[in-house]
N, C-alpha and C positions, 0 to 999 in steps of 0.2 A: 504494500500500500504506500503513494506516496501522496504526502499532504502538500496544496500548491500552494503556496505564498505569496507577498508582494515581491515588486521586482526588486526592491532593495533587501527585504530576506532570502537570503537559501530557502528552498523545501526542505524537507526531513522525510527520510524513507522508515517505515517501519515495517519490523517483520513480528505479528503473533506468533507463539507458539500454539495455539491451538483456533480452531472454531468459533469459541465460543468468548475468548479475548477477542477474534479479528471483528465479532459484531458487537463488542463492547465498545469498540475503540472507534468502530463504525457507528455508533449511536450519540457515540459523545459527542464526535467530530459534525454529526447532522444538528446537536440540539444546539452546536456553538455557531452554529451555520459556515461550518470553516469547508470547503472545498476541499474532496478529496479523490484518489483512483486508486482502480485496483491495478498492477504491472503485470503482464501476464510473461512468460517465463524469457519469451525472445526479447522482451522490453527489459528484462533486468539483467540478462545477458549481453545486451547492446550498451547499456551504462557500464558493464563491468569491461566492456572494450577501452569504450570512449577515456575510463580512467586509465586503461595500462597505454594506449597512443599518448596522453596529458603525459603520463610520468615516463616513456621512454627517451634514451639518448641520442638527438639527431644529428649527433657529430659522428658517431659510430657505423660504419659502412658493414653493411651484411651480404653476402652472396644471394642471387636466386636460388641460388640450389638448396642454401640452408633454408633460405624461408621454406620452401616447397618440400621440405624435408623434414620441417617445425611442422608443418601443417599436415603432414601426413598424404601427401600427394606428390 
């Protein structure tokens, strides 16, 4: 789930452990009228890219054959 924000806040991701927290936290977030989504698996898989591209080293030169070799192809 992630909660949206203004554009001068961050959002904040949160993960329930269970069901019955995630409609907890989803009830709260409606009575405060705060704006929220649920990330479905390729959406939080797509952030967990975005952040390893942000923190990689662009000075660092790599082969094609290693990437294609990292990637299992």
């Amino acid at each position: 789930m992630i909660i949206k924000a203004p554009k001068a806040i961050n959002s904040n991701i949160i993960t329930p452990k269970n069901k019955e927290e995630l409609d907890l936290i989803k009830e709260i977030l409606r009575r405060m009228n705060i704006a929220s989504a649920i990330l479905t698996d390729e959406e939080k898989e797509e952030l967990g890219l975005i952040e390893m591209m942000k923190n990689v080293d662009r000075n660092e030169k790599v082969s094609r054959e290693t990437v294609m070799k990292s990637l299992g192809k």
